[in-house]
Structure formats: C-alpha cells, structure tokens
KOLDRENVO-359970 format. One record per residue (C-alpha): x, y, z. Coordinates in steps of 0.001 Angstrom, whole numbers, padded with zeros to 6 digits, always signed. Layout:
XYZ
...
This chain:
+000000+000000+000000
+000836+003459-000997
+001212+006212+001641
-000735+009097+002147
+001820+011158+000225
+002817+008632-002663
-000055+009700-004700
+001351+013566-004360
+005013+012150-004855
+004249+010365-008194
+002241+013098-009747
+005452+015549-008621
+007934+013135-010335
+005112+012802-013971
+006022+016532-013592
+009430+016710-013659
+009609+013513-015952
+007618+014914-018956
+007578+018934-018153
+003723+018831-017417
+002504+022470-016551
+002066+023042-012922
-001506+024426-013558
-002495+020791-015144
-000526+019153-012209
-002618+020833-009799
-005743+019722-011279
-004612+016263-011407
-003581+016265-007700
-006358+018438-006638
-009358+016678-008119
-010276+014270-005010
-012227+017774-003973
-014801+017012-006882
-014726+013385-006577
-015025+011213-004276
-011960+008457-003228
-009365+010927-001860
-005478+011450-003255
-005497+007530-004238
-008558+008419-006874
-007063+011308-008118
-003893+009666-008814
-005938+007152-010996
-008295+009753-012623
-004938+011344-013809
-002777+008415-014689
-005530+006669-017127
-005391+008667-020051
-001474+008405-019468
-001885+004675-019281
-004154+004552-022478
-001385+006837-024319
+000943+004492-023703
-000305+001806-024858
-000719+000113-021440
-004141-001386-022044
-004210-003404-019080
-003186-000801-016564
-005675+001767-017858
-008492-000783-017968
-007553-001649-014171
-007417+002063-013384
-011054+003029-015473
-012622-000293-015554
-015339+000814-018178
-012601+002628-020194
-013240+000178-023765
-010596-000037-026584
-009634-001724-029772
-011680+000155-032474
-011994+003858-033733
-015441+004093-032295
-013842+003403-028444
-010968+005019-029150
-013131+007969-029751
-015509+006669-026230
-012160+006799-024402
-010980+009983-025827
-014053+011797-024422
-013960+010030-021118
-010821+010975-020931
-011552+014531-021524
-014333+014309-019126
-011600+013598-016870
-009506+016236-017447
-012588+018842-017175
-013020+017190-013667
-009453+018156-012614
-010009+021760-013814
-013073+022113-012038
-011050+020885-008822
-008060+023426-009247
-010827+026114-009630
-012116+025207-006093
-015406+026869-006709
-017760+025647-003948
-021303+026046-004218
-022548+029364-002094
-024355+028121+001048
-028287+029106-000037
-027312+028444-003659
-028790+025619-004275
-032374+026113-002229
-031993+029338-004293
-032434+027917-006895
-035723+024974-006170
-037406+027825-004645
-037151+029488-008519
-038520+026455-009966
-041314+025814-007514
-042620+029190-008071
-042122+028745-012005
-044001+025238-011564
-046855+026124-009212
-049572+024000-009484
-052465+025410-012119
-055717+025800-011378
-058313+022757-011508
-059354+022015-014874
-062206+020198-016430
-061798+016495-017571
-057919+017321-018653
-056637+015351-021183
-053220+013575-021255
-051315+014418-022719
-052764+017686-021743
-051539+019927-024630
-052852+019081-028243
-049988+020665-029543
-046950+019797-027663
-048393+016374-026138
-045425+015663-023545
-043973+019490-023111
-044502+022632-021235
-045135+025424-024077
-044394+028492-021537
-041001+029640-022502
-038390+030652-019265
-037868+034199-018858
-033708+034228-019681
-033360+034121-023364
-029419+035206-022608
-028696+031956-019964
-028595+029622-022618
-025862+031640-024663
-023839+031981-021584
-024076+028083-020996
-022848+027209-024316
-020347+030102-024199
-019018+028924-020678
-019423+025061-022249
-017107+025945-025470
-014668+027837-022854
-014440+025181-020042
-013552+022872-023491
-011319+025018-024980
-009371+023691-021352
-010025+020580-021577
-008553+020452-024345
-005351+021783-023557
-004882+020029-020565
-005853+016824-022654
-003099+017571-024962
-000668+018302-022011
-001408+014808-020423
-000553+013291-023915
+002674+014932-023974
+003264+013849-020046
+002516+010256-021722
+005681+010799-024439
+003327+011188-027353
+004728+013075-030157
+003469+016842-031074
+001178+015263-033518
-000671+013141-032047
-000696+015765-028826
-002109+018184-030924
-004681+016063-032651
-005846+014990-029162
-006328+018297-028165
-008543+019437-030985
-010485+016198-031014
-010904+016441-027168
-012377+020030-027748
-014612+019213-030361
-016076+016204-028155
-016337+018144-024959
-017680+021305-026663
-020708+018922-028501
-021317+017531-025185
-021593+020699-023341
-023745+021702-025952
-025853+018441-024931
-025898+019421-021194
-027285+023004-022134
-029996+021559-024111
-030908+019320-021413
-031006+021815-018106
-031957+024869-020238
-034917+022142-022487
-038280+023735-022269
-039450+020085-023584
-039631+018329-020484
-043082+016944-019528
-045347+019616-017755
-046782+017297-015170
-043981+015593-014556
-041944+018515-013518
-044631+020551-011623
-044821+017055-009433
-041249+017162-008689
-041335+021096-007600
-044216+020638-005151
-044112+019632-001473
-047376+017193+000244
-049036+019593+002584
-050941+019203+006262
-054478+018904+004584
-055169+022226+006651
-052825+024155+004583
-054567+023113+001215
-054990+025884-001120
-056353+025963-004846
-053431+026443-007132
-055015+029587-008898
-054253+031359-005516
-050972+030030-004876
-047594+032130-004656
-044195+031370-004032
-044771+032454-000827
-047197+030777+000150
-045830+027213-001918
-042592+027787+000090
-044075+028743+003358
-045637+025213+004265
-044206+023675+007351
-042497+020258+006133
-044307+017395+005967
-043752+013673+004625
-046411+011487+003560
-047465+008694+006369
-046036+005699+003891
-042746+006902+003860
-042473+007424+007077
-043452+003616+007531
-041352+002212+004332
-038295+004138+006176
-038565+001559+009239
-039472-001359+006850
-036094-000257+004823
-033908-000173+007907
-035252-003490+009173
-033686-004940+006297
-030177-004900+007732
-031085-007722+010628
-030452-011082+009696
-031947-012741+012046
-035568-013950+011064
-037034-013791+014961
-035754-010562+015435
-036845-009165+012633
-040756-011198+013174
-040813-009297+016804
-040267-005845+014577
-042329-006275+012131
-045288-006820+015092
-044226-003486+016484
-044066-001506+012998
-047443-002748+012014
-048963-001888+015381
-047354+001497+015142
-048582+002439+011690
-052225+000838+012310
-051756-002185+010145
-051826-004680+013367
-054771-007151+013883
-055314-011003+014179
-052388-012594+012144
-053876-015834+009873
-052249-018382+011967
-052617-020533+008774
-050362-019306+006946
-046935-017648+007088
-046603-013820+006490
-043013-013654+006775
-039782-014624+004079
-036649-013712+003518
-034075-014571+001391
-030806-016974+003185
-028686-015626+005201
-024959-016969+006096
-022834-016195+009014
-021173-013059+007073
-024121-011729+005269
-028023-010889+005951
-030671-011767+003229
-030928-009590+000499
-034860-009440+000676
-038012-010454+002881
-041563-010139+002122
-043989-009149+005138
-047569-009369+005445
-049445-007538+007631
-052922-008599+009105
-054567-005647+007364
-053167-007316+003948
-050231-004508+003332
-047655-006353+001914
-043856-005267+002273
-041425-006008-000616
-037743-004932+000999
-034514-005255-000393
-031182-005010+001675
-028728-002543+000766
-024849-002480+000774
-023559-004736+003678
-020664-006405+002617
-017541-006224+000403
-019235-008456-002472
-022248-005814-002177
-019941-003039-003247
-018157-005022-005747
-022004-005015-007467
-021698-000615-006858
-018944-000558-009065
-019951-003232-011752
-020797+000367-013625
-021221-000829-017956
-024879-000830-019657
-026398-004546-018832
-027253-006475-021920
-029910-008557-020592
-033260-006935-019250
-036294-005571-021078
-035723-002035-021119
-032021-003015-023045
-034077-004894-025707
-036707-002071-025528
-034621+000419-026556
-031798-001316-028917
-031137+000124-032090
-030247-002990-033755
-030771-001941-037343
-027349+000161-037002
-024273-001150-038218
-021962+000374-036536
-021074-000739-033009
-020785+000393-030142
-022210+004009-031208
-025300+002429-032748
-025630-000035-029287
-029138+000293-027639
-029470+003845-026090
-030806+003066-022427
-030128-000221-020270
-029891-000608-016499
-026552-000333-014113
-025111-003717-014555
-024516-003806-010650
-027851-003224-009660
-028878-005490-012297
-027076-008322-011466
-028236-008221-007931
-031996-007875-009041
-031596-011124-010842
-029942-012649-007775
-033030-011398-005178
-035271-013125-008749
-033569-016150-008493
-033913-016881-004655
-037281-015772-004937
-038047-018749-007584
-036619-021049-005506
-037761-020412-002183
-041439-020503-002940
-041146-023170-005374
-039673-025076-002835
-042795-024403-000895
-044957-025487-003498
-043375-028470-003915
-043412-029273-000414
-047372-028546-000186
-047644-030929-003235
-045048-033672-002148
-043380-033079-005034
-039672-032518-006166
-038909-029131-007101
-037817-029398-010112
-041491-031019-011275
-043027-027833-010315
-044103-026410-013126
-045085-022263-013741
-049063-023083-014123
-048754-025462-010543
-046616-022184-009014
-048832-019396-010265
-052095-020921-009130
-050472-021848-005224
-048734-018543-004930
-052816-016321-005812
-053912-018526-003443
-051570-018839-001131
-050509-015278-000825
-052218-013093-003611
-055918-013771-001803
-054728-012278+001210
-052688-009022-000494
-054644-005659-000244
-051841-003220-001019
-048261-003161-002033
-045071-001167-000917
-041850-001224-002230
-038705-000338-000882
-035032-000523+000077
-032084+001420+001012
-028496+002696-000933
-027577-000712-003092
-031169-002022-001908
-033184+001148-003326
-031690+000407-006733
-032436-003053-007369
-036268-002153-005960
-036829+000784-008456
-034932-001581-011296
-037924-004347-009849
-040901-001753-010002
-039492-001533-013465
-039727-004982-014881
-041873-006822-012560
-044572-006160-014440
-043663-007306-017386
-045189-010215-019222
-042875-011466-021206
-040197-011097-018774
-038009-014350-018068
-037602-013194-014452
-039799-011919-010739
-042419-014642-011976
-043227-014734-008723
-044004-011306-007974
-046047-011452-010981
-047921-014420-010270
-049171-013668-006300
-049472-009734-007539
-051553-010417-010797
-054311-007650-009227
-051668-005028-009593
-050563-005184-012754
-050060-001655-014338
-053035-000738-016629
-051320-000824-020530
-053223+000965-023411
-052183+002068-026906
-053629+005584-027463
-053984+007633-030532
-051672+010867-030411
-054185+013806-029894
-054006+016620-031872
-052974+015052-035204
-054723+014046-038121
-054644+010859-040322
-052784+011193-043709
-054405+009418-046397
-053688+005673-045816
-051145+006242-043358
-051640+004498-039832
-053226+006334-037116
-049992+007206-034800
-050189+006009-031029
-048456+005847-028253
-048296+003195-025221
-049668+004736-021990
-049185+002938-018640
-050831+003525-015270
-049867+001632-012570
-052150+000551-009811
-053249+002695-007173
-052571+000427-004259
-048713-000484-005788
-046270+001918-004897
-042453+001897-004832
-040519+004372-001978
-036516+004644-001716
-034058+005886+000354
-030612+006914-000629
-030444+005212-003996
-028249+005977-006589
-029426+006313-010532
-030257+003335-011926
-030205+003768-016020
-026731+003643-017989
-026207+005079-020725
-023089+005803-022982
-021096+009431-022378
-021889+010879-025869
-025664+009944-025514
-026349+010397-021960
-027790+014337-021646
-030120+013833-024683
-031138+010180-023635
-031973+011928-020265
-034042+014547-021708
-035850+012420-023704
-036765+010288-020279
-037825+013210-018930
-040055+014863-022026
-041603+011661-023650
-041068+012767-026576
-039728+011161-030037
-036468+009403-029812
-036955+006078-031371
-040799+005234-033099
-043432+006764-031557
-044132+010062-031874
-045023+009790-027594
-042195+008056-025876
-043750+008417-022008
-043582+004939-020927
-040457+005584-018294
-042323+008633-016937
-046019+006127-016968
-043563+003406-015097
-042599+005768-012364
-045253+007892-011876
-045578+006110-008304
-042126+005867-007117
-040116+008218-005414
-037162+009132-003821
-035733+010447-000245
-032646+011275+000677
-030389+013514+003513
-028442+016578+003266
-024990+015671+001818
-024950+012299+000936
-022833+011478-002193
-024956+008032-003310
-028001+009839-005182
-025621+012071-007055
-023514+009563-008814
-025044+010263-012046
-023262+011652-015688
-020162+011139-013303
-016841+011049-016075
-016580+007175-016814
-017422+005232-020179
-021372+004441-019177
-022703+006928-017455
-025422+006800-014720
-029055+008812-015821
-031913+009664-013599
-035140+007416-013398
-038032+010070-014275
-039348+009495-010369
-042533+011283-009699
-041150+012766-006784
-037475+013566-005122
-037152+015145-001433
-033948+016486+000035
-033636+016147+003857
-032374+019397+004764
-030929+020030+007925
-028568+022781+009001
-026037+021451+011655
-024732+025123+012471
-028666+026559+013370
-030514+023378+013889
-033054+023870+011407
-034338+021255+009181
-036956+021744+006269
-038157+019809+002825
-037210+020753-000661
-038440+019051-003299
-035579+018395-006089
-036947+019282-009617
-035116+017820-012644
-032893+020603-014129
-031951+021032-010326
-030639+017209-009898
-029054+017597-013378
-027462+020775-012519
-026427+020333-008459
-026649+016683-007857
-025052+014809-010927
-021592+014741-012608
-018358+016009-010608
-020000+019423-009314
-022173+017428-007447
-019216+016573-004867
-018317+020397-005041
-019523+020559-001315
-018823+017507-000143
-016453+016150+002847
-015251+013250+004595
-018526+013335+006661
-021320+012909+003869
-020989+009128+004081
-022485+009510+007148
-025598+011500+005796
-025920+008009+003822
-026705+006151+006826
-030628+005159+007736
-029682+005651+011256
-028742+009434+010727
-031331+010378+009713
-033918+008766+011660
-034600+011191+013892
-035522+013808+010968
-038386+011242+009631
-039934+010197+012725
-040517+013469+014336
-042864+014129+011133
-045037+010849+012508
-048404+011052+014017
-047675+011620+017839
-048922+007941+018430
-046499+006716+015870
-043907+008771+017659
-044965+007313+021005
-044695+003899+020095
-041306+004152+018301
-039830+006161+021150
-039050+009361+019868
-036944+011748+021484
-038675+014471+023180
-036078+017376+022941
-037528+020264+020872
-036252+020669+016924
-036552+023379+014603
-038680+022504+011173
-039183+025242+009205
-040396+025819+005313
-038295+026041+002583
-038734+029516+002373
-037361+030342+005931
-035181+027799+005583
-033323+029930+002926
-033655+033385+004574
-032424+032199+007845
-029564+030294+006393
-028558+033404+004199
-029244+035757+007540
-026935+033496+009522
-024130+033817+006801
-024297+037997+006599
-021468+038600+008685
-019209+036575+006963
-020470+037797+003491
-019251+041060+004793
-015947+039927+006277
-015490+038540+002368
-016569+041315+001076
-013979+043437+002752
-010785+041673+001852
-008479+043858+000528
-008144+044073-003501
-005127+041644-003920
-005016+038980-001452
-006451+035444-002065
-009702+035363-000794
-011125+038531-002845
-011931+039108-006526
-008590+041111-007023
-006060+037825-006033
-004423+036308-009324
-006529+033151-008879
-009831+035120-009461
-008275+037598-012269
-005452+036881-013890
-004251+033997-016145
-006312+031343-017696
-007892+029700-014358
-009195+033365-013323
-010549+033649-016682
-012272+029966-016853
-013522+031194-013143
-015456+033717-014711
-016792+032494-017536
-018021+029762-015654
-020092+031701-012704
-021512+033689-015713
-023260+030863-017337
-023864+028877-014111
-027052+029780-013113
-028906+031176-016172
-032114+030502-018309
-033077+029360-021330
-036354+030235-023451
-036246+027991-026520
-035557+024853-025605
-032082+023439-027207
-030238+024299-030141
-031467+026260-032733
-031409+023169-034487
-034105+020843-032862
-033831+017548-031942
-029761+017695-032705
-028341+014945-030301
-024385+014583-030424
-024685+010579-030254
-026470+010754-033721
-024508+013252-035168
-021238+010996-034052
-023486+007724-036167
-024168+009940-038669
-020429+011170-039192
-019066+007489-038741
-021696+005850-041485
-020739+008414-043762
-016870+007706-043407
-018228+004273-044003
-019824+005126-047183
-017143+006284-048321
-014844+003595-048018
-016903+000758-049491
C-alpha cells in the first residue's frame, strides 16, 4: 500500500519527468475535492489517459474499468472520457464551492415557475394538443442559454489543452498531442452543448416537472393552485407522507439477519402504523431470502394482518455488495435493453441500444429473482409432495394467488443505498409479461398489474392511408407503490448519448418510433425518492466514466435538509434541471467532505423522519422528546442566508489583492481566473427555446451519422 503522500510524490515526479505544466498538475492532484476516493482516486483519474497513451491497455483498464478499446469508435468513447476527466481536474483546481443558499436558491425558482395550475375540467393527457409531452411556456432568460454554451465551449477550450498536455506527459509526439487536443475540444464542446440543451430544455413533460417542484401539505394548509404564490408554496411547514415514514422503518429493518428478530419488529411496525390485527395463523406472512454467518438476506416479504404487503430489499452490507456498486457498464440482458436497442445500425458500439440498467444493480436484481423462484417453489413443492424441479409455472402461479395473492390488499416497495436500486430496477420490470424473471411477484401480484393501453396521439390528423400514430400509456395501480431511500441512478447510458437520452426520459417525446415516448415517466409515476443533506450516493449520475449513470423520471425527489450550524431542518423538493445541474456529474461533490458518508446512513437520519409521525407513531417508536426546529423552505433559505451575513461582509472586505477577494491572481489573472469567470456567468442562467437552434440535434447521432458516412465512403 501506498502512503498518504505517494499519490502527491508520483504526480510531482510525472512533472518533472515529462515537463507537465504546474496548472495541469494541480488539477490532477487536486481533483479528489470534486470526486469522491481521496489522493489515491485522483492519482488514478490522472494516470488513465497516461496509461491509455501508452499503450498500457491493461493498466488503464484496471485504473477506469469501463474505459473500452480496440476500435476507432472506443478510441473515440475513451478519448471523451478521458476529456471528461480532465474537465473534472479543472473544475477541482478552480475550487469553486457552491454558495451556502445556492442551491435552495435555486428549487425555490422552480417551484414558483411550476406552481400548481388551477383545476381544470376532464384534462386530457397528454394535456396539450400541440406539444403532447412538453410545457409550451417559454423561461424568462433568453441570454442563460448563450452563456451556458459560451461557458461550455470555454471550459472545453481547457479541456482540451490540458488533454493535450497529459498526452505529452505520456511521451506522445506533437502530432498526435495536438490532434488529441482538438479532437478532445470538439467532443467536450458537442457535449456541453448536450448538457445546455438538457437543463436549459423547455421540452420536459409539464406534469412531470410541476410534481417534482411541489411539497405534500398538512391537509389544513390546502390551497387551490389559482391562488398560490411562491410564498405561500414555500411557506408550508415540512411534511412527509405517512407511507414513507413507515417504508423508512421497513427499509432499515432490512439490515437484521436474524428472522425472529426481525418477526418481533415487524409486530411493532405494524402496530405502530395501524396495520396490526389477528395474524392468519394458517399461513406464514413472513420470508426472507438466506442468510450466512457473514451476510443478511438480500430481501423479505412481510404481510401484515390488514393485507399490506412489504417487498424490501437489503442494501450495501458487505464487500461483495460493493463489488455489485462498481460493476458500472450498460447490462445487456433486461427488457428495457431490448426495448430500446437500435439494432438496425451497423456500426457498433455508437449504434448499441441507447438506455439499459446499471449492470450492478442489475445483477443483484436477478440474484433477489432467483432466490425468490426457488424459495417458494420449494414451498410449493413441499405442499404438493413433489420434487422441485417437477413444479411447473401453471402449478406455481395458481399456489402462490392462493396462497398469498388472496390475502394481499396493497403493495409497498422499498429498500435502502444498493437495496433502493435493485427495488426501483424491480418496479421496473416486474410487471412485465414477457419477462423471463420476478415470476413470482407477478404471479401472487396479478391484481396489480399496471393498466397498458395504446392511445392515438391527440391533436394530429390521419394522412391518407397512413396508420393512425399512437403511443403506449401505462398507469400503474393505485394500491402499488415503490418508496426509496438513498439510492443511486439506476439507467446507464453511454457518455456521448447520456444528456439527450436523459431529456428524452424526462419529455416523452420522439427518440426512437413513436411520436409519444412516455412509458419511463407512466412506469414511475408512483415511485419516489428520499434522501439527507450531503450524501454522495443519489448524485452519482453523468459522473466522467465510459457508461454513465441517468436519472429514473421518479414522480417525486425530497432532500432532507438540515442545518447542523442553526438546527433547522426543512423539505425541498428536487426538480429535474436542479438534480441535473447540483446533484449529478463532478459538481455534485463540489460541497462535499469526509462526513457525507455519514448523511448516507438510515440511522442518521432517523430522527428527521420520525418526528414528522403522528404523535402515536412517535410514542410507540420512542421518539426523542427534545424540541427541533422545522421550518419551510422559504425560511429555511432566509435564515440560512441571515446566519451567513457577517461573513459575506468579512469577504466582502478583503483587501483588492489577497487570495480570498476578486482582485487575487486566482480570481483575475491567467487562464484559471478567466475559466472562473466564464463559468459563474453561465452557471445559473435561463433558457427560453428549448435546445439548439437546431431541434432535436443529439451529439450521439450526429457521431453515427459522421461514422456511417466515413463508411460510405470507403466501401
């Protein structure tokens, strides 16, 4: 093992080795302040394009393990990564931190631009005739969008540079230095353009986004949203809704390996949250996946008396759990891979299917599948004397509706970190019929299918003897629902598709056939999200690596907020362009220290979610009686900007020259100040149209398009 200083030492001696400039060896040393993994991860994050350079396959797939080689496409892949990298380690040398307000700034401007409309008539979905997935009201900053593609082609202008500086560190000639540069510039300057699309996209689905900017209220604050204001929006006192309150404990519970124990909580959670009463002493209402001396099960199922039934999944535990985290490539196996393949393209990978799930996550949802299958047809076989393997699907399906599915009045969903993945990737698939896998969960669960419906697109009329165009619409069952805590995104996608793949999951609109593509945002329309102040697990998404994490369109996303320095704690809701902008890729770790994996733990935050219980609930779980502060978003902000003032004004006063005001070197002078600036100016701006003036221009199909043209022209 390395020490604490070898990292430092090696990237000092790459210096003095190959004359690297001390601006690019800063980034590379510096950029464990954007990502996560300390001195050790910055070492590798700076050593892999090096690696790649060279030749050294082997070390640089070790170092990046989704890093792919051996054709022009890859080569191109890595190239980007790389220079993905590389704008990481500038960020880090610029050692911009997010403003303490900034970012509940910022949701408080989207939940007033997203209030809630008033109550219409019979409204039809999609609601607009004209735009059938999209809001039509334009935002108010025409000028943002030029500053984020301004600050975009900048920040790659950079990248590029410091690409072609890490080439020469590598002992590549001035050629192939220089080409790198240019072609690392080009890629990062088409994908910025990408991002600015996506967080600036007027596109995205009106109902989908006004759900993510709103808050559940007491039901004596209700208000029709015709009268609503920001100020009354943000001025609710926080509440959470009663079931995730309940899934939080169900969650946690997870972690216990022992069955008894867990049996003896389960009877105290249902009595707690009212679903108690006289257990069916006939049959069981308890499983759980095996257990071994080193590990607890990965799932149970509980049934309460009242017929609530509790699908949990276990998160990270264990060494072999977080050797699934990092399993980070595009699966090639489930539904939504073969959904969305775009087989009919020659050229591979950049015609490979556009969406798939985590491979991780995957892998463990077939694993929790799999035990599943063969724990309960193990019980069937026993009821029927039979061997297991003469257990056919007709004799399980008919002994699991009666055996469990009779008794099932509602469903719940849920599971923590590792756990909360592999539950939203099961909401996902469960479902479907032709599915190889969770036969089980559709077979006792039949009643809660999701309803399925091709529907003509409104608004457009029939050419002559062309086919009427529909789309698939999907609503899922109003007793199934699906609530997570902590989990990180689930999708994967590759680098040069991921920002317009992730606008298109969250507009609905055309990417592939249809001219309505709102299946993912049907799916999770009853699914949502919690998580606590700074912990680094939800925001692993669009981080720099060769498949890329996206966002699940979740109907709903709440941040934990609590202030540690006042004591106050409050409820934002996170709407899209916000998670894109402040929790995904490297700026999301912009504010983050050694302490935020603690925010990742249940038992932090426990005390935040229960004091939001029913008194009786709060009783019965023992909470603590001491007094705590919850306040609305709104206060929130103004007394976390009130408490800052007097150090605002300290800043403020620095004297014109030294290193903490605008006047040090850092902030003016040479390239860094400059890339300083032009970043702030496009960092929190507008846009009103929607994209590039060209619509619909995605930088993975212009890449296909480029490549099957070279092709063309070779043949």
């Amino acid at each position: 093992m390395a020490s604490s200083d070898g990292p430092v030492a090696e990237v000092e001696t790459l210096q003095r080795d190959s004359s690297v400039g001390k601006h690019l060896t800063k980034a590379a040393s510096t950029v464990s302040s954007a990502l996560p993994g300390g001195r050790q991860a910055a070492l590798a994050l700076a050593k892999a394009p090096v690696e790649h350079v060279k030749g050294n396959v082997n070390g640089a797939l070790e170092l990046v393990p989704t890093l792919q080689l051996g054709t022009t496409c890859s080569g191109l892949r890595s190239l980007l990564n790389g220079s993905q990298i590389a704008e990481a380690c500038l960020k880090a040398s610029l050692g911009r931190r997010f403003e303490s307000g900034e970012i509940e700034t910022e949701i408080l401007q989207e939940m007033e631009t997203n209030l809630p409309p008033a109550p219409r008539d019979a409204p039809e979905r999609p609601s607009d005739a004209e735009s059938p997935c999209g809001s039509k009201t334009p935002s108010s900053n025409s000028a943002g969008y030029a500053k984020k593609v301004a600050a975009g082609v900048a920040l790659a202008a950079g990248v590029g540079v410091a690409t072609g500086g890490i080439f020469v560190a590598a002992g590549a000639s001035a050629v192939m230095a220089a080409g790198a540069a240019s072609g690392a510039t080009g890629l990062m300057a088409a994908k910025k353009v990408e991002e600015a699309n996506l967080i600036h996209s007027t596109r995205h689905d009106s109902d989908f986004v006004r759900s993510r900017s709103t808050l559940s209220r007491h039901s004596d604050q209700e208000a029709s949203g015709a009268e609503m204001t920001l100020s009354q929006h943000g001025a609710h006192q926080p509440s959470l809704p009663e079931h995730v309150i309940r899934q939080y404990y169900f969650a946690r519970l997870a972690y216990t390996s022992d069955a008894d124990t867990k049996r003896h909580e389960l009877h105290k959670l249902f009595e707690a949250f009212g679903e108690g009463g006289t257990a069916n002493t006939e049959h069981p209402s308890f499983w759980q996946g095996p257990a071994t001396e080193d590990e607890a099960p990965k799932w149970y199922l509980a049934l309460s008396p009242k017929g609530s039934l509790h699908i949990v999944i276990r998160g990270t535990d264990n060494n072999q759990d977080w050797l699934h985290n990092f399993q980070g490539k595009m699966e090639s196996e489930s539904t939504v891979y073969h959904q969305y393949s775009r087989k009919e393209s020659p050229l591979q990978p950049l015609g490979s299917p556009d969406l798939s799930f985590h491979q991780g996550f995957w892998e463990r949802a077939k694993t929790v599948s799999a035990e599943m299958d063969s724990m309960f047809r193990s019980i069937c076989a026993s009821s029927k004397a039979k061997a297991v393997t003469d257990v056919s699907d007709e004799e399980l399906e008919m002994f699991l509706k009666e055996y469990i599915g009779s008794r099932v009045q509602s469903v719940q969903l849920t599971g923590h970190s590792l756990g909360g993945a592999v539950a939203l990737i099961i909401h996902r698939v469960w479902s479907n019929p032709n599915g190889k896998r969770f036969k089980v969960l559709r077979f006792m669960l039949q009643r809660f299918m999701p309803e399925v419906k091709d529907l003509h697109v409104p608004g457009l009329q029939q050419k002559f003897l062309a086919r009427q165009q529909h789309y698939r619409s999907v609503t899922p069952h109003r007793d199934f629902r699906t609530t997570v805590f902590s989990a990180p995104p689930i999708f994967a996608a590759k680098a040069d598709k991921a920002d317009s793949v992730q606008e298109w999951l969250w507009s609905g609109q055309q990417r592939f056939k249809l001219d309505i593509e709102r299946e993912e945002l049907d799916q999770f329309s009853n699914a949502e999200l919690v998580f606590f102040n700074d912990d680094p697990v939800p925001r692993l998404g669009f981080l720099p690596t060769g498949d890329q994490l996206l966002l699940a369109p979740l109907s709903s996303v709440l941040w934990l907020r609590e202030d540690a320095a006042t004591g106050m704690r409050s409820i934002f809701p996170v709407p899209p362009k916000i998670q894109r902008r402040f929790f995904s890729g490297a700026d999301a770790f912009r504010n983050i220290d050694e302490n935020c994996v603690t925010d990742h733990l249940m038992q932090t935050f426990e005390d935040f979610v229960l004091r939001l219980a029913p008194q009786e609930v709060q009783r019965r779980l023992g909470a603590s009686t001491e007094a705590v502060s919850y306040t609305s978003p709104l206060d929130f902000r103004r007394k976390l900007r009130a408490s800052l003032e007097p150090i605002t004004e300290a800043t403020d006063a620095t004297p014109e020259g030294t290193g903490a005001g605008d006047g040090s070197p850092d902030a003016q002078g040479g390239f860094f100040g400059k890339f300083r600036q032009i970043t702030a100016a496009g960092g929190d701006a507008r846009r009103s149209d929607g994209g590039s003036k060209k619509d619909g221009y995605q930088f993975g199909d212009f890449t296909r398009g480029l490549f099957a043209k070279a092709k063309d022209g070779h043949t």
